[in-house]
ZAZA-272887 format. One record per residue (C-alpha): residue in one letter; x, y, z. Coordinates in steps of 0.02 Angstrom, whole numbers, plus 50000, padded with zeros to 5 digits. Layout:
% ZAZA-272887
aXYZ
...
This chain:
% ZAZA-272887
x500005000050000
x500685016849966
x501265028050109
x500485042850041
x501565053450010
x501405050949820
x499655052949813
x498405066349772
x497945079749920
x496115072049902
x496605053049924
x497695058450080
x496285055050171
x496035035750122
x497655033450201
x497205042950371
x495385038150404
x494785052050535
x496275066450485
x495595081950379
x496475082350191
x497525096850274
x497845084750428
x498415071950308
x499385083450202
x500305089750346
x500685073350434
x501355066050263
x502655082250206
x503285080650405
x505045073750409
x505135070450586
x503775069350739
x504095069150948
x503305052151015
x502565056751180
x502225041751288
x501895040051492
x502485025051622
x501265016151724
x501265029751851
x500945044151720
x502705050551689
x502935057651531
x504225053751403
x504505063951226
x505685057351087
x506025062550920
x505505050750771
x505545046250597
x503925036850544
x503105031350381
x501365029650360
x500505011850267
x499145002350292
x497955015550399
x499385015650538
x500925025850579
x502545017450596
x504305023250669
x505895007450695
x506735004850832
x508295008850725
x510165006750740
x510695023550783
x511595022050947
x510685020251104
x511315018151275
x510285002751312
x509604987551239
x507924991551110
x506804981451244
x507494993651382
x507295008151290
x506045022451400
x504815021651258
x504505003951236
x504494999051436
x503085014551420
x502135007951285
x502234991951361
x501404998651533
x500465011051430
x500015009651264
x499005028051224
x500105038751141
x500365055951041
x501225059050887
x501665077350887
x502185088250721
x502265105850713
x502865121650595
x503745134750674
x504035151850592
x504625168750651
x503235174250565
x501795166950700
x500365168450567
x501205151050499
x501155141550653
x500325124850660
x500485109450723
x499625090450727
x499145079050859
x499015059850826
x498215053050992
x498505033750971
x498695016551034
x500595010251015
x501214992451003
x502694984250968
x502984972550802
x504374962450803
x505104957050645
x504424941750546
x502664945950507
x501814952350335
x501544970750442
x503194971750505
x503574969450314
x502484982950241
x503094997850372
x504854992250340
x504694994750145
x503605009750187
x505115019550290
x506245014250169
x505315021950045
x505405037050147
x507075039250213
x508525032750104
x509465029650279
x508375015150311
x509185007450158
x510835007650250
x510035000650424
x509574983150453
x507854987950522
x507014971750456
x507794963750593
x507384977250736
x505744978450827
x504604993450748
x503205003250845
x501625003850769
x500295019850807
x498355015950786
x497665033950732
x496185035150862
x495985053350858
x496895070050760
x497025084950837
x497675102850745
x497815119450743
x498555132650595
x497975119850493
């Protein structure tokens, strides 16, 4: 399935059930997002992400880049783990203010580890996105999946 990012501003939406087309359109032209997830007693944790979008779902690896601890120990995934609702945050910034927007995804996060027809489709999807991937053994990592349940914007 395509990510979307090729398509026309009015099938945008087919790909995002639930986001405006100006949701969509902004969500898709983002090159990076902050993953905001809590632990089991409500703690907050933000981290910046990469993420393609296939398959009515947002995806972002658990990627080589260095990391001070193993991918299962990582804040995010213990958090999802104990706490699966999420938000995907994306946002313009200008020092002109009247162009200041930004998106939230509020979603439910799990964990796919590698081996399964999904896993499959978001790897070829952030491929198709970032020619870093291409580089990166992420076929073999873990990769988070977000379950749009709600979009929330303003500037838009």
């Amino acid at each position: 399935m395509p990510t979307g990012d090729s398509l026309p501003q009015d099938e945008r939406t087919l790909v995002l059930p639930g986001a405006t087309p100006a949701e969509a359109s902004f969500l898709l032209a983002a090159r990076v997002g902050h993953l905001a997830t809590t632990d089991a007693e409500g703690r907050p944790h933000v981290v910046p992400i990469c993420f393609a979008v296939a398959n009515h779902c947002i995806y972002t690896p658990l990627d080589q880049k260095p990391k001070r601890v193993a991918v299962d120990r990582l804040k995010r995934v213990r958090n999802i783990r104990a706490n699966p609702s999420v938000c995907l945050v994306v946002g313009r910034y200008s020092e002109d203010w009247s162009e200041l927007a930004w998106l939230q995804v509020r979603a439910t996060a799990s964990i796919l580890a590698a081996g399964n027809a999904e896993h499959e489709t978001a790897v070829a999807a952030l491929r198709r996105r970032y020619w870093q991937y291409a580089e990166m053994r992420i076929e073999d990592r873990p990769v988070v999946r977000l379950f749009p349940l709600r979009y929330v914007s303003w500037g838009l």
